[in-house]
Every structure is written in C-alpha cells, then in structure tokens.
PDB file with one MODEL, atoms N, CA, C and O in Angstrom:
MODEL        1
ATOM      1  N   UNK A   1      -3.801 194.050  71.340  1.00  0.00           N
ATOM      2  CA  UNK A   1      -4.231 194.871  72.453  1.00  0.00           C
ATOM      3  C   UNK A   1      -5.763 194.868  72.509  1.00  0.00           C
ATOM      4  O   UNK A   1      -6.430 194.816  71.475  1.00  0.00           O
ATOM      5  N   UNK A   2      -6.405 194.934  73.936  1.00  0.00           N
ATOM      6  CA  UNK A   2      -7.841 194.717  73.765  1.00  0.00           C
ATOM      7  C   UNK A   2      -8.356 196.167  74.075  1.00  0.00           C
ATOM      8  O   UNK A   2      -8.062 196.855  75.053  1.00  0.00           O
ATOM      9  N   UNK A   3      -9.122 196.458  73.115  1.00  0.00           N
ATOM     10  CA  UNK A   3      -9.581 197.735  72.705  1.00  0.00           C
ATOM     11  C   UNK A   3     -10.890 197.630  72.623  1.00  0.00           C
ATOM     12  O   UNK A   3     -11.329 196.520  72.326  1.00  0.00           O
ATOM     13  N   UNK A   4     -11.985 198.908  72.896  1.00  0.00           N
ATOM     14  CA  UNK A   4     -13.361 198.744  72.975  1.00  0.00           C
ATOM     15  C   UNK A   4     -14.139 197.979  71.710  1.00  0.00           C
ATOM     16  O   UNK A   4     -15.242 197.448  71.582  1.00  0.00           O
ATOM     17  N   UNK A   5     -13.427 198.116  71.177  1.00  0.00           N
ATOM     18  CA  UNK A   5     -14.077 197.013  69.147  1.00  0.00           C
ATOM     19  C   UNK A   5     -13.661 196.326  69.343  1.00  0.00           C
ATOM     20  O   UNK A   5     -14.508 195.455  69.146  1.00  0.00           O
ATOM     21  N   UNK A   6     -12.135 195.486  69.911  1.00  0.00           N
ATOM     22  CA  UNK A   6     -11.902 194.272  69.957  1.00  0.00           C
ATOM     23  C   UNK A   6     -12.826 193.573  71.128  1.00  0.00           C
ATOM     24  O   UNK A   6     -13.678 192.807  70.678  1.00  0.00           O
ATOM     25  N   UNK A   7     -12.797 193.692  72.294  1.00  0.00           N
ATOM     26  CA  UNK A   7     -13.981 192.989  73.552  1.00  0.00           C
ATOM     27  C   UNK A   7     -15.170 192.778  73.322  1.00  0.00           C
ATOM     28  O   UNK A   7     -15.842 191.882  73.833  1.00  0.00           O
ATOM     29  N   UNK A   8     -15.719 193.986  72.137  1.00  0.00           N
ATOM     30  CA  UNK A   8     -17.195 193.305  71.855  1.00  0.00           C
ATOM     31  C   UNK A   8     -17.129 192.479  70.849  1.00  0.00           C
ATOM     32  O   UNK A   8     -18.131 191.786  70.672  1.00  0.00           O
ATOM     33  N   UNK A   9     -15.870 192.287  69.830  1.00  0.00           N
ATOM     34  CA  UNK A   9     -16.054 191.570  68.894  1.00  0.00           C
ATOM     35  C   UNK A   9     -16.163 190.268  69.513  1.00  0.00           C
ATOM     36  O   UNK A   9     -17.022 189.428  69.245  1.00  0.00           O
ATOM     37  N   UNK A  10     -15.122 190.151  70.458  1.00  0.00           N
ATOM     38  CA  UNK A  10     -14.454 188.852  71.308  1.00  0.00           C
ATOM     39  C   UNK A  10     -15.105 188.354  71.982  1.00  0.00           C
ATOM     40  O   UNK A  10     -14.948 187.165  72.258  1.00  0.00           O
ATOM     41  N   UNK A  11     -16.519 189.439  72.719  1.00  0.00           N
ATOM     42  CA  UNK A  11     -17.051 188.594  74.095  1.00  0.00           C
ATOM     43  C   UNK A  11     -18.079 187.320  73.909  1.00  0.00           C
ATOM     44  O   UNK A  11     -18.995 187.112  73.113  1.00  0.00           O
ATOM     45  N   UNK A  12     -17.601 186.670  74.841  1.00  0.00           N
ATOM     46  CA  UNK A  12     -18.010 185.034  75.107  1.00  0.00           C
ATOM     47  C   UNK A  12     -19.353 184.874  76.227  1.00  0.00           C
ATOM     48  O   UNK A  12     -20.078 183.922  76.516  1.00  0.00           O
ATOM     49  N   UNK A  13     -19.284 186.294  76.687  1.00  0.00           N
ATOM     50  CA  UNK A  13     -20.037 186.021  78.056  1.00  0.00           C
ATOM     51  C   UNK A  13     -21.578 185.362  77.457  1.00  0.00           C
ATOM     52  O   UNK A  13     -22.226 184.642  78.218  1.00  0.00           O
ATOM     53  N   UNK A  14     -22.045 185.632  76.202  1.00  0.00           N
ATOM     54  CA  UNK A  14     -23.426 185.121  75.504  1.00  0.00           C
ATOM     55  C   UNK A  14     -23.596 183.873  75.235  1.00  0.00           C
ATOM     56  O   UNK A  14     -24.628 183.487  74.687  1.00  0.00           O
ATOM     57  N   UNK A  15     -22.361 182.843  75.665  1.00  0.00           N
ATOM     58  CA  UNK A  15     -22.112 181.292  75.030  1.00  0.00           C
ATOM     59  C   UNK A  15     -22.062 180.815  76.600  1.00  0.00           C
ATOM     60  O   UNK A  15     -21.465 181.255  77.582  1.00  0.00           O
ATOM     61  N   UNK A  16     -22.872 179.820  76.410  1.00  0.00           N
ATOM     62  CA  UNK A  16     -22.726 178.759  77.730  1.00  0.00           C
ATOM     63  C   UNK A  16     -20.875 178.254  78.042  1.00  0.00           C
ATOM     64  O   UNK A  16     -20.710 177.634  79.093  1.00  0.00           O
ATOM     65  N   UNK A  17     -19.892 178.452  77.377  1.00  0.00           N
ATOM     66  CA  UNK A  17     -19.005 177.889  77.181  1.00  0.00           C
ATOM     67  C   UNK A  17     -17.870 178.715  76.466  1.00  0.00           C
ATOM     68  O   UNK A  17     -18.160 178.873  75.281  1.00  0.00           O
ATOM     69  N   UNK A  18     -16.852 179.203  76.760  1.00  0.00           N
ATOM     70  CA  UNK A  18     -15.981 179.868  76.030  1.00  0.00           C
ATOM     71  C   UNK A  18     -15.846 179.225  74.670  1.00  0.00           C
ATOM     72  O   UNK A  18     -16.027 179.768  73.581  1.00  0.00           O
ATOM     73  N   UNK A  19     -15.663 178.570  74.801  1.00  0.00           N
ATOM     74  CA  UNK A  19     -15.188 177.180  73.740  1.00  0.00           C
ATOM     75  C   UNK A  19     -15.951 177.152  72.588  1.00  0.00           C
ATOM     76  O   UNK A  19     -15.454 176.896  71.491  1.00  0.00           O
ATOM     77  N   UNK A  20     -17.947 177.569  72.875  1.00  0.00           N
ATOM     78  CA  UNK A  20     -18.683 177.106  71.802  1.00  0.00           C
ATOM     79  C   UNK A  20     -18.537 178.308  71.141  1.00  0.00           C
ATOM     80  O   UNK A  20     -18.291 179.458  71.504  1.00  0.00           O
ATOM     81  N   UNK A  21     -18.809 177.615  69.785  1.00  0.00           N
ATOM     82  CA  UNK A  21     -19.002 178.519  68.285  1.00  0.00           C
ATOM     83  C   UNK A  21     -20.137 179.636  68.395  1.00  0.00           C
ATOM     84  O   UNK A  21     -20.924 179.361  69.301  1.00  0.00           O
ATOM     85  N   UNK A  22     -20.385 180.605  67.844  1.00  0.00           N
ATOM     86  CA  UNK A  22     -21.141 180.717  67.318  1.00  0.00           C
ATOM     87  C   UNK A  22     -21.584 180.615  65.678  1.00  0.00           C
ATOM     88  O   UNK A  22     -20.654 180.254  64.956  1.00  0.00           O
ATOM     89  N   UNK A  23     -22.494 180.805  65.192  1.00  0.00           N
ATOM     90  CA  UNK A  23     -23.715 180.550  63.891  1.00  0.00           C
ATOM     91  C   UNK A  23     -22.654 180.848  62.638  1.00  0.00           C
ATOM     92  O   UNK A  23     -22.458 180.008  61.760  1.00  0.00           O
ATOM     93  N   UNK A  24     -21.980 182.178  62.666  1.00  0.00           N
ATOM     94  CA  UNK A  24     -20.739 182.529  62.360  1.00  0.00           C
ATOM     95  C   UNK A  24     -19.352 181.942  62.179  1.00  0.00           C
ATOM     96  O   UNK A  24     -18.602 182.007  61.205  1.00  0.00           O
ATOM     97  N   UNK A  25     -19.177 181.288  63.485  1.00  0.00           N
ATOM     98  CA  UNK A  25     -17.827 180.880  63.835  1.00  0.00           C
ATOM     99  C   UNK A  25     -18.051 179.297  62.818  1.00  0.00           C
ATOM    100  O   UNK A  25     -17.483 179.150  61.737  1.00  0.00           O
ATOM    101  N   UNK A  26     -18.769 178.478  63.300  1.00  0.00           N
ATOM    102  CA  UNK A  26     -19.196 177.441  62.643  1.00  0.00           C
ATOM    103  C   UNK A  26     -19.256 177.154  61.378  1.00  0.00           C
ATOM    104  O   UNK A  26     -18.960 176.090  60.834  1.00  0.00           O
ATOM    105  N   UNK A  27     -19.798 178.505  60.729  1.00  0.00           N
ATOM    106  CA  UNK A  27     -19.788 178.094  58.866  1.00  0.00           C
ATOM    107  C   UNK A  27     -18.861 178.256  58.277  1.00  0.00           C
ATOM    108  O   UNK A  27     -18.752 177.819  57.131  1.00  0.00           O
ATOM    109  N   UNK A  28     -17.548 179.196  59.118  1.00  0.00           N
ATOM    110  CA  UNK A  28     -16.396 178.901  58.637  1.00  0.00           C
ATOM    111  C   UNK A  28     -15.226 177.337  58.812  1.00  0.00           C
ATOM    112  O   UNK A  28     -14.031 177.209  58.548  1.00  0.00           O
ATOM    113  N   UNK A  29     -16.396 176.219  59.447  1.00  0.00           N
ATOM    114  CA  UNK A  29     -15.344 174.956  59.663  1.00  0.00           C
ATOM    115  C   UNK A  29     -16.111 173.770  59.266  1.00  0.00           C
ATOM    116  O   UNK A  29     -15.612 172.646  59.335  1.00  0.00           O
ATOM    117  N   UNK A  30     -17.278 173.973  58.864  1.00  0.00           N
ATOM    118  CA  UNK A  30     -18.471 173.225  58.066  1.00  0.00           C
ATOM    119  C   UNK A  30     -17.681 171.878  57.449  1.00  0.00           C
ATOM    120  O   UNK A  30     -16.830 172.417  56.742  1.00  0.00           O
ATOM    121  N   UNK A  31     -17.543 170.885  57.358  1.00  0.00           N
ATOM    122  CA  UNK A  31     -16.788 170.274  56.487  1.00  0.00           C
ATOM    123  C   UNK A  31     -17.225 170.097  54.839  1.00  0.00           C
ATOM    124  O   UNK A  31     -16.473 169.511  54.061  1.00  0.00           O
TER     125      UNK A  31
ENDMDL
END
C-alpha cells in the first residue's frame, strides 16, 4: 500500500528516467 513513507521513499520524479539508479540503488549491483 502506498503510504506517505512509502512515496517518498519510492519517488522517481528526481531521476531523468524511472528506470535510473540512484548512488544507493547502484552499490547494491556493483559487480
């Protein structure tokens, strides 16, 4: 369910691209 802590955790609107990572998202797939 999307809840006021979940939408800000979630929001994309700061990424050119739904899709891209952020700085975060990335060091968890680092090879």
């Amino acid at each position: 369910m999307w809840t006021k802590d979940n939408r800000s955790r979630y929001d994309r609107s700061a990424l050119r691209c739904p899709s891209d990572l952020t700085d975060a998202e990335w060091a968890h797939v680092l090879p």
